[in-house]
C-alpha positions as semicolon CSV with decimal commas, in nm:
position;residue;x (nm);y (nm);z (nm)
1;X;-6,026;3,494;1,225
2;X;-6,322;3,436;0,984
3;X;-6,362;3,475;0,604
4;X;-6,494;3,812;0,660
5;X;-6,189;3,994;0,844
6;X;-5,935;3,814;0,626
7;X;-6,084;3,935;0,302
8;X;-6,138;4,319;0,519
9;X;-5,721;4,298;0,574
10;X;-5,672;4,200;0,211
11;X;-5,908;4,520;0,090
12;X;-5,696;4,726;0,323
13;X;-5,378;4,601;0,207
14;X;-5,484;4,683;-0,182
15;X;-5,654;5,011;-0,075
16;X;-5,381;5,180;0,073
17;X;-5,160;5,024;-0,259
18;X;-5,426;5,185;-0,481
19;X;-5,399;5,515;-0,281
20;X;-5,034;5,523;-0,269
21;X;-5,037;5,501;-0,647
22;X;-5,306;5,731;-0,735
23;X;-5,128;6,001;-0,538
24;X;-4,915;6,024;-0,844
25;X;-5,197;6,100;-1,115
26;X;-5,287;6,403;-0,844
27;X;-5,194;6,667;-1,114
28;X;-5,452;6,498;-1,377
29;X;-5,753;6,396;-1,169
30;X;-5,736;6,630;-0,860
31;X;-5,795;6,547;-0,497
32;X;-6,108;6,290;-0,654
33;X;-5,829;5,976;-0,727
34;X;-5,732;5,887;-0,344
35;X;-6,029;6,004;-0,209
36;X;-6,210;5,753;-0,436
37;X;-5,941;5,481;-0,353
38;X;-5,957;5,581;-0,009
39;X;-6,345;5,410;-0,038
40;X;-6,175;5,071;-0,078
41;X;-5,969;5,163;0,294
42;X;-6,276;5,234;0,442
43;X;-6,518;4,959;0,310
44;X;-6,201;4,688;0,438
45;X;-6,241;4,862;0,776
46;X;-6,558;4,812;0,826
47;X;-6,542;4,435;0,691
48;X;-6,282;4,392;0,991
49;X;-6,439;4,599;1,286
50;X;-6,816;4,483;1,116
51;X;-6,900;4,347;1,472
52;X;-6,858;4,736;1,662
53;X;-7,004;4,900;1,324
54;X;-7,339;4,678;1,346
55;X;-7,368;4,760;1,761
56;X;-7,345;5,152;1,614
57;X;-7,596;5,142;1,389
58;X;-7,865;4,927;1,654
């Protein structure tokens, strides 16, 4: 594994910590908290599968 897909598992990891805990401020921010968390899921995704996003995109 390279630098790149290590550090895309390590965003996942604290993504889906970050929305796991925002779920509880729900009542105070809305829906907005773990859909903005769920950002950081998506941007470590993309740092691990980077190779199939780049042949989607060309």
């Amino acid at each position: 594994m390279n630098k790149r897909k290590i550090w895309g598992v390590i965003l996942v990891i604290f993504g889906l910590i970050m929305v796991g805990g925002s779920m509880g401020s729900v009542e105070q921010y809305g829906i907005v908290a773990p859909i903005s968390m769920a950002l950081i899921v998506i941007a470590g995704l993309a740092m691990i599968f980077w190779d199939r996003v780049r042949m989607w995109f060309s």
